[in-house]
C-alpha positions as CSV (number, residue, x, y, z in Angstrom):
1,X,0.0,0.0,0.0
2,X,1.5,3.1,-1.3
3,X,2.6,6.1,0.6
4,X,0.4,9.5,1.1
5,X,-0.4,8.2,4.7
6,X,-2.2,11.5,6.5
7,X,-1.1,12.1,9.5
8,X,-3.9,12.6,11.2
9,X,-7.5,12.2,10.5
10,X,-10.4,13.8,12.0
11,X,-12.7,12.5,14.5
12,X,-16.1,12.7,12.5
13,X,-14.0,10.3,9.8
14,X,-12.9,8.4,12.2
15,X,-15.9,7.4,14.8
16,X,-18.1,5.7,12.6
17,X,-15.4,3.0,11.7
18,X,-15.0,2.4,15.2
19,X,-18.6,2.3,15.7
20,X,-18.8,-0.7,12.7
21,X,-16.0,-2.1,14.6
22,X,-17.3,-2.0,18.2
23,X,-21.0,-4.0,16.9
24,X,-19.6,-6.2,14.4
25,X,-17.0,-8.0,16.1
26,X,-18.6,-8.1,19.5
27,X,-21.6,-9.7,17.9
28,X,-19.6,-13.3,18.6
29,X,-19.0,-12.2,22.1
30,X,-22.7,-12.2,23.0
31,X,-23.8,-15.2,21.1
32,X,-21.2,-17.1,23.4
33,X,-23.1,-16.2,26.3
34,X,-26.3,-16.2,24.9
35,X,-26.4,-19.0,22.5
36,X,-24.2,-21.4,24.7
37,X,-26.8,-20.6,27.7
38,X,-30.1,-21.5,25.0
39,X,-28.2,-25.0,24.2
40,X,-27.8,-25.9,27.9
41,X,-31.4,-25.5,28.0
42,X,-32.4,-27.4,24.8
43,X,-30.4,-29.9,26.8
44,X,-28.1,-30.5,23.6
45,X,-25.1,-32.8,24.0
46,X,-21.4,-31.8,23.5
47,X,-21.3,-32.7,20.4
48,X,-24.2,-31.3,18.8
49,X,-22.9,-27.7,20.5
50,X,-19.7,-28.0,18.2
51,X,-21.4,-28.5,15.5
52,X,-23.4,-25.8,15.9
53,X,-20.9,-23.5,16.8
54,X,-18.7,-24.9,14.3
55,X,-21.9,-23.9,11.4
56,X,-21.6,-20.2,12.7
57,X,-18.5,-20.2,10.4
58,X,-19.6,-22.2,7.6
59,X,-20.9,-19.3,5.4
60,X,-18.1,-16.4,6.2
61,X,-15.5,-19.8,5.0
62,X,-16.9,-19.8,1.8
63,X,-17.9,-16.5,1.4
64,X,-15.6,-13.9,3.0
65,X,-13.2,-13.4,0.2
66,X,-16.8,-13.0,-1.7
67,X,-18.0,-10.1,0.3
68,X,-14.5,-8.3,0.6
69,X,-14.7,-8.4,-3.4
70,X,-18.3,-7.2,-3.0
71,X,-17.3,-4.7,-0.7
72,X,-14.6,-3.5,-3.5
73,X,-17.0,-3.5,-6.2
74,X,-20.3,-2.1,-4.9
75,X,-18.7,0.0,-1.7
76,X,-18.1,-1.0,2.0
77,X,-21.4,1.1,3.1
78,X,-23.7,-0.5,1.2
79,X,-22.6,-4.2,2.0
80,X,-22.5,-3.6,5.6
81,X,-26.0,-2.2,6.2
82,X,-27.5,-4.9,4.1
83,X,-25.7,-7.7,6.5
84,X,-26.8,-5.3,9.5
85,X,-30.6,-5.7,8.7
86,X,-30.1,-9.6,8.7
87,X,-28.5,-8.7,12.5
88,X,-31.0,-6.9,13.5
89,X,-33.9,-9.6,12.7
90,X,-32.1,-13.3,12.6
91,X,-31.9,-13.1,16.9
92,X,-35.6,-13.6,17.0
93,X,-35.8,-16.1,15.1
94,X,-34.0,-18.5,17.7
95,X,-37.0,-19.0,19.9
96,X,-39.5,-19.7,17.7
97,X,-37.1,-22.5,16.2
98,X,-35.8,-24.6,19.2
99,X,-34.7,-27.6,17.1
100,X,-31.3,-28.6,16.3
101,X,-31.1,-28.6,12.2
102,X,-33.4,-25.3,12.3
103,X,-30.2,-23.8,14.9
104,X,-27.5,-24.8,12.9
105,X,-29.0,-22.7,9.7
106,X,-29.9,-19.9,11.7
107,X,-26.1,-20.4,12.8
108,X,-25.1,-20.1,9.3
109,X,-26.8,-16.6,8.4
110,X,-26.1,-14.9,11.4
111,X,-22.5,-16.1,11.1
112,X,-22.4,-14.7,7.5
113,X,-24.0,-11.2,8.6
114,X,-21.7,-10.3,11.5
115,X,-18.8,-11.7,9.7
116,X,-19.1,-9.6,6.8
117,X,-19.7,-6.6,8.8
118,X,-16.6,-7.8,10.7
119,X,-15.1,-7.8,7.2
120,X,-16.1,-4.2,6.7
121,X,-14.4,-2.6,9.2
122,X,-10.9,-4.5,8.6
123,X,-11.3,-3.0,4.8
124,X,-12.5,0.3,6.0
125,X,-8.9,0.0,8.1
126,X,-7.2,0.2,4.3
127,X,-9.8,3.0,3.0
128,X,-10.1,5.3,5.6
129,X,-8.0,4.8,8.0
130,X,-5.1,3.5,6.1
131,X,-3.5,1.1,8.0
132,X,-2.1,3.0,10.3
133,X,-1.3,1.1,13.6
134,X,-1.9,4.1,16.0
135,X,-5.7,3.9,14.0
136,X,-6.0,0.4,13.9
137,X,-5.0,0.0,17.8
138,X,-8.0,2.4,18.5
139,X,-10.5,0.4,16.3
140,X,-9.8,-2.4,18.1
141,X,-9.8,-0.9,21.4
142,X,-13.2,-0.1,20.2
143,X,-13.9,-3.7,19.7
144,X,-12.5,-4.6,22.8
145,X,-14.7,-2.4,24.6
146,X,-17.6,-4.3,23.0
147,X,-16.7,-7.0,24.1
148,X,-16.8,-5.4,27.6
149,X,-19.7,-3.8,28.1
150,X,-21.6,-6.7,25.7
151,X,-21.9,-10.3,27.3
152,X,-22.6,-8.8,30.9
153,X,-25.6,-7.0,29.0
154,X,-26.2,-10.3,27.2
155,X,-26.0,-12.4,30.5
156,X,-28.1,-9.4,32.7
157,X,-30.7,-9.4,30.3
158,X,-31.1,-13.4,30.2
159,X,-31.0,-14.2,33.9
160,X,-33.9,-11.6,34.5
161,X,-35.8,-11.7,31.2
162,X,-35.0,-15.0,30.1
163,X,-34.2,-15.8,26.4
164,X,-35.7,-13.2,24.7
165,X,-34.1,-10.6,26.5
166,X,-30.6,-12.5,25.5
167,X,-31.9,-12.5,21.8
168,X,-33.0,-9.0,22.0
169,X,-29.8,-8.0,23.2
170,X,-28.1,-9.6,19.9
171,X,-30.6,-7.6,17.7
172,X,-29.7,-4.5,19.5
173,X,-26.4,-4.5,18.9
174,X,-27.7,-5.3,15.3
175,X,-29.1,-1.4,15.3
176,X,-25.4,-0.2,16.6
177,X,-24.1,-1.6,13.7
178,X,-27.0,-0.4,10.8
179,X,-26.3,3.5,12.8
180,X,-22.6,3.2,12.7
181,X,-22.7,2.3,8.7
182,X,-25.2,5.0,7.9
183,X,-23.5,7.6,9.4
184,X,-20.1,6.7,7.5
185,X,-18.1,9.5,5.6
186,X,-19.7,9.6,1.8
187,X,-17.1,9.5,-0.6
188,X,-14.7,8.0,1.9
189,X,-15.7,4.3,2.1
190,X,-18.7,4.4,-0.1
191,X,-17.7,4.8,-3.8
192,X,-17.1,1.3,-5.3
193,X,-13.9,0.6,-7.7
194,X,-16.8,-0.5,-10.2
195,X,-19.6,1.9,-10.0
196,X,-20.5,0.9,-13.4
197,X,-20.8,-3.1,-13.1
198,X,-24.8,-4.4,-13.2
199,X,-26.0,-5.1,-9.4
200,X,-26.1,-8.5,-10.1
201,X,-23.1,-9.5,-12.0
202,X,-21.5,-7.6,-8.4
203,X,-23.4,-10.2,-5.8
204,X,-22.6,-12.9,-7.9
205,X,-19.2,-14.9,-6.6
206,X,-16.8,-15.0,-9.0
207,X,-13.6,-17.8,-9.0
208,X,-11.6,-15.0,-10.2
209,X,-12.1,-13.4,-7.1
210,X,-11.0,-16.4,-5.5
211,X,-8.0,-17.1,-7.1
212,X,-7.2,-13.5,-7.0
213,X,-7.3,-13.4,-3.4
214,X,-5.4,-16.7,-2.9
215,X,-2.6,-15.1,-5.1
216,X,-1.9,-12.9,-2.1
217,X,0.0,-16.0,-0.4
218,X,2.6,-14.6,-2.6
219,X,3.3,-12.0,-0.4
220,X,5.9,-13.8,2.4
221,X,4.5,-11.1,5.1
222,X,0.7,-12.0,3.9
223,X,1.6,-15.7,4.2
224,X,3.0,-15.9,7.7
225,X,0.2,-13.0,8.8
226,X,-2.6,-15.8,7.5
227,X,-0.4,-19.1,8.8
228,X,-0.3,-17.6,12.1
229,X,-4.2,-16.4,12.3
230,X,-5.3,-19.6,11.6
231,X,-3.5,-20.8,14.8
232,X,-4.5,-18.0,16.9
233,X,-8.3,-19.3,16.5
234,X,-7.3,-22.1,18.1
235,X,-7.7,-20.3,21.4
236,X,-10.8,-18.2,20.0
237,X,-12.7,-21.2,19.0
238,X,-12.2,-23.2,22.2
239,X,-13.4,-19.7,24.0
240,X,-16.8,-19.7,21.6
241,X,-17.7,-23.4,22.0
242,X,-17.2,-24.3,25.2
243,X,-16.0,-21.1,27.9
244,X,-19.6,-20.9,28.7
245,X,-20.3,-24.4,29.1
246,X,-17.7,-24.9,31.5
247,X,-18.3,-22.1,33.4
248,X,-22.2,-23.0,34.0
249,X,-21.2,-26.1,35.2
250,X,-19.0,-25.0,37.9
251,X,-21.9,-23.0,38.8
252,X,-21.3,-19.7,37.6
253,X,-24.8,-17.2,36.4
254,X,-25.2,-15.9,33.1
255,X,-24.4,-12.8,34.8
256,X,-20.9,-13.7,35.7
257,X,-20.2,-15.5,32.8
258,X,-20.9,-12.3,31.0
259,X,-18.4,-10.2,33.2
260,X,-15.6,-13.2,32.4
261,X,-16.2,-12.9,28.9
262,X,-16.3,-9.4,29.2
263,X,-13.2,-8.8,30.9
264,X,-11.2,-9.6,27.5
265,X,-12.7,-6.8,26.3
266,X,-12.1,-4.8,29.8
267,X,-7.7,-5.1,28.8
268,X,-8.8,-4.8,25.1
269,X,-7.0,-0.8,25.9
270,X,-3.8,-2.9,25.3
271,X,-4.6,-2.4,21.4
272,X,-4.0,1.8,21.7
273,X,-0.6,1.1,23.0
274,X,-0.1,-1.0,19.9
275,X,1.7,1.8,17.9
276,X,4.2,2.4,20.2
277,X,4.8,-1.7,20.4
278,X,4.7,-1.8,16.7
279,X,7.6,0.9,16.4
280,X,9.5,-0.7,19.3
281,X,9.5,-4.2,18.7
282,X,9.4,-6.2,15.8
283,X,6.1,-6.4,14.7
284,X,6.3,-10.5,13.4
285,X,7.9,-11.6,17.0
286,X,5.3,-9.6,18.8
287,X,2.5,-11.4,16.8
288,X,4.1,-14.6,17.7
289,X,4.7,-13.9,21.5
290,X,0.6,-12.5,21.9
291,X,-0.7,-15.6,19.9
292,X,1.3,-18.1,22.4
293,X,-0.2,-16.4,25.6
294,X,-3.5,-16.1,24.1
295,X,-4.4,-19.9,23.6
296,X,-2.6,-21.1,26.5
297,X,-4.4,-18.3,28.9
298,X,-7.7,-20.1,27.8
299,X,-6.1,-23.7,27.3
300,X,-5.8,-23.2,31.5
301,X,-9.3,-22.7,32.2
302,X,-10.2,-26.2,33.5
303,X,-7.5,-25.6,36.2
304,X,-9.9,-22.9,38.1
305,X,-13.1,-23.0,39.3
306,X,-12.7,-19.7,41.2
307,X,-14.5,-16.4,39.4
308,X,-10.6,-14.2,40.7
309,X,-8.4,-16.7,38.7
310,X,-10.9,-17.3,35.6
311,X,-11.4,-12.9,35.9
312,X,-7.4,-12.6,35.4
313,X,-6.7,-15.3,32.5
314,X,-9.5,-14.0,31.0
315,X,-7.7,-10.0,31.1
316,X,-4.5,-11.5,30.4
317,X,-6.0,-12.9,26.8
318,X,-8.1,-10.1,26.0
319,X,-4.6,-8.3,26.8
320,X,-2.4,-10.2,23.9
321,X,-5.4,-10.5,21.7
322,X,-5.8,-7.0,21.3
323,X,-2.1,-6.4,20.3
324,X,-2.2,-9.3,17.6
325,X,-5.2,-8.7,16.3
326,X,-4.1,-5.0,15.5
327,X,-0.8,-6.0,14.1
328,X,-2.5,-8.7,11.8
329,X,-4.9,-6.2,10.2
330,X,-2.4,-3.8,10.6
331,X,0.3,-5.7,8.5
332,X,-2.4,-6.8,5.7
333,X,-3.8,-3.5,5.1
334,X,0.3,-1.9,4.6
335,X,1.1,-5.1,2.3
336,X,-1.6,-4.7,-0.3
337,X,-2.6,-1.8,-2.7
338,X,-6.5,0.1,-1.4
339,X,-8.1,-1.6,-4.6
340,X,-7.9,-4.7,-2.9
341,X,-8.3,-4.1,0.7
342,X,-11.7,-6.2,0.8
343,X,-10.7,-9.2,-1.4
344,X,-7.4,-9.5,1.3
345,X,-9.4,-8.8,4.1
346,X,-11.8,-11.6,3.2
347,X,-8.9,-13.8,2.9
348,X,-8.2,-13.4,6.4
349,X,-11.5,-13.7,7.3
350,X,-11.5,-17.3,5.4
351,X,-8.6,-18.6,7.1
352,X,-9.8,-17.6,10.5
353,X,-13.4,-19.5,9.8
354,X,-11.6,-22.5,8.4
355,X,-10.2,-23.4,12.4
356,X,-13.9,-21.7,13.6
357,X,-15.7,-24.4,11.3
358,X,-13.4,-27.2,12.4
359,X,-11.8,-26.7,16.3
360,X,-15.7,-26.3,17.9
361,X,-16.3,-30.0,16.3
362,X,-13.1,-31.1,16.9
363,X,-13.4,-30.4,20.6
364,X,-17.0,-31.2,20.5
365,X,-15.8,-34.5,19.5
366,X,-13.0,-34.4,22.4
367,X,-15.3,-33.3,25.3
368,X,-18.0,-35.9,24.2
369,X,-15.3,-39.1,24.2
370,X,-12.6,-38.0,26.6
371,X,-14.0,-35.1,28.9
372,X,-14.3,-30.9,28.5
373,X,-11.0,-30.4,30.7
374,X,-9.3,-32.5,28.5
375,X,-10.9,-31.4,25.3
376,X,-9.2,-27.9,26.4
377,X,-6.0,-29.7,27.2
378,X,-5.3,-31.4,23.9
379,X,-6.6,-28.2,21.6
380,X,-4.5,-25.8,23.8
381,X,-1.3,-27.8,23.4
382,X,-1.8,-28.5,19.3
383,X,-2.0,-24.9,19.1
384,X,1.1,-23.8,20.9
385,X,3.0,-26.1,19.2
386,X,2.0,-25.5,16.0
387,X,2.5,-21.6,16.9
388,X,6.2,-22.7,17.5
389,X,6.6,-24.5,14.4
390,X,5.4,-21.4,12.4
391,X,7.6,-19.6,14.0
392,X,10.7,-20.9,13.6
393,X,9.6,-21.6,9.5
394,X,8.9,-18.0,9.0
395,X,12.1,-16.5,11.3
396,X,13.1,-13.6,9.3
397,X,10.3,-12.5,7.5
398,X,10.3,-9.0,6.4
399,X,7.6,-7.1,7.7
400,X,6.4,-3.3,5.6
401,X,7.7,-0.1,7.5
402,X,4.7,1.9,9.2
């Protein structure tokens, strides 16, 4: 990404990013509590909740390189207040559908929706905020504080109102997300590279797009950024699946839970400090370091049963995952050129889902044959290994200069 970097932007331009930001990536947040506390209910065995965590990620696997090229073609606003609607109504539908295969698609479109919004604000990191790290620390800071103030809300709003007042909490956060999109900067992120192209050639997926996007595993930096975010999911996907779970059965309230989840987002303030980190240390080790601490501080989980413990593994992570997450769409958005910015976002957001999709059934599988504890064991341990083996493959990888 070439070089007219401004060096500063102003607030009105750059709220509303962090506002798509804050309700799109939290969305996952509050399903954990939420969803995971409706399948308890239902009863439903360990198996059957990987699976149906494991089908959140189905459609932004096949689809995210899709919608970043969507994003490209028809503009970033546009795509993200479409997928916002489907947030807004898709929470309510859970309740009137309390069957397993009727879950799992559900699982699929809401997946899709908050995913691509997800998507939206990583490629509005490129177009507005051009990958700057000080800028991309403070977006996800404002994820982070999603993540905060969003599963005790979640959690609150089940224990006294039941589910429906966890599912109307999802389809609030739905609104957040339409408001922040509408009130983006016109001309900024909402003029598409092909505002000539018929609607429907521009929604249809394209294998071009595909191959296109899988070219970019020709940049070394993009292919060690992508190795490595597939690994860090590890942690991520153990957290969606079964964090709740566990917790409910040691006796914990939806209430609490919510604060436990929510105090990844309380150290998520790590990511504005992620600048300074960035200019200090060298960006590749750093990414390494944050992923290693950030499965195993959830990969320990089993060993507590006490809310102080459980409340300071849980900072810890949200700590390191801040710091990664900024330097990964940090270190994409500086390696590729702005026409492009959606297509290699999605291509993130497909390697992430590809360990979403397959760690919840994996440990599904685990925790229904050999135990949770040691379902959390085993996934922790393949992931901080592999982590070291990319590692030591990818030593000396030249990163772009901020």
């Amino acid at each position: 990404m070439s070089g007219n970097i401004p060096s500063s932007l102003p607030m009105k331009v750059q709220v509303p990013v962090y506002g798509v930001a804050f309700f799109s990536n939290s969305v996952p947040d509050l399903v954990l509590v939420v969803l995971q506390l409706w399948l308890v209910k239902l009863g439903a065995p360990y198996f059957m909740i990987g699976i149906v965590f494991g089908a959140r990620y189905v459609g932004p696997l096949l689809f995210a390189i899709h919608g970043g090229a969507m994003m490209d073609r028809l503009g970033t606003q546009k795509v993200i207040i479409f997928f916002g609607l489907i947030m807004v109504l898709i929470p309510f539908v859970y309740p009137f559908a309390p069957w397993f295969f009727a879950i799992i698609l559900i699982q699929i479109i809401s997946g899709l929706a908050d995913s691509f919004g997800w998507i939206g604000a990583q490629t509005l990191t490129g177009q507005i905020l051009h990958g700057n790290p000080t800028y991309t620390g403070r977006l996800i800071f404002a994820t982070r504080v999603g993540t905060f103030v969003g599963p005790p809300i979640a959690g609150a709003a089940w224990d006294i109102f039941g589910p429906w007042g966890g599912f109307t909490a999802l389809s609030f956060w739905g609104m957040g997300l339409l408001y922040s999109a509408a009130i983006l900067p016109k001309g900024a992120s909402s003029q598409p590279v092909s505002p000539h192209e018929p609607f429907l050639r521009s929604v249809t997926p394209r294998i071009t797009d595909y191959v296109s996007a899988f070219r970019l595993f020709g940049i070394p930096v993009i292919s060690v950024v992508l190795m490595i975010t597939v690994i860090r999911q590890f942690g991520s996907g153990m957290q969606s699946t079964f964090y709740a779970v566990y917790l409910q059965g040691i006796g914990m309230s939806g209430t609490l839970i919510g604060i436990l989840v929510s105090a990844t987002g309380l150290m998520g303030i790590a990511a504005l400090g992620s600048g300074w980190l960035a200019q200090k240390f060298n960006e590749f080790k750093l990414l390494v370091i944050t992923t290693l601490i950030s499965i195993l501080a959830i990969a320990v989980v089993p060993l507590f049963t006490d809310f102080v413990p459980l409340f300071l593994a849980s900072c810890i992570r949200g700590a390191v995952l801040a710091i990664s997450v900024v330097i990964i769409v940090s270190l994409i958005a500086r390696s590729v050129g702005l026409d492009v910015q959606g297509m290699a976002m999605g291509l993130r957001m497909t390697c992430n889902q590809t360990a979403n999709v397959l760690v919840p059934i994996v440990m599904g599988f685990l925790a229904h044959y050999f135990g949770l504890e040691t379902a959390f064991y085993i996934v922790g341990l393949v992931g901080i290994l592999l982590s070291a083996l990319i590692a030591f493959l990818a030593r000396g990888t030249e990163v772009p200069r901020i």
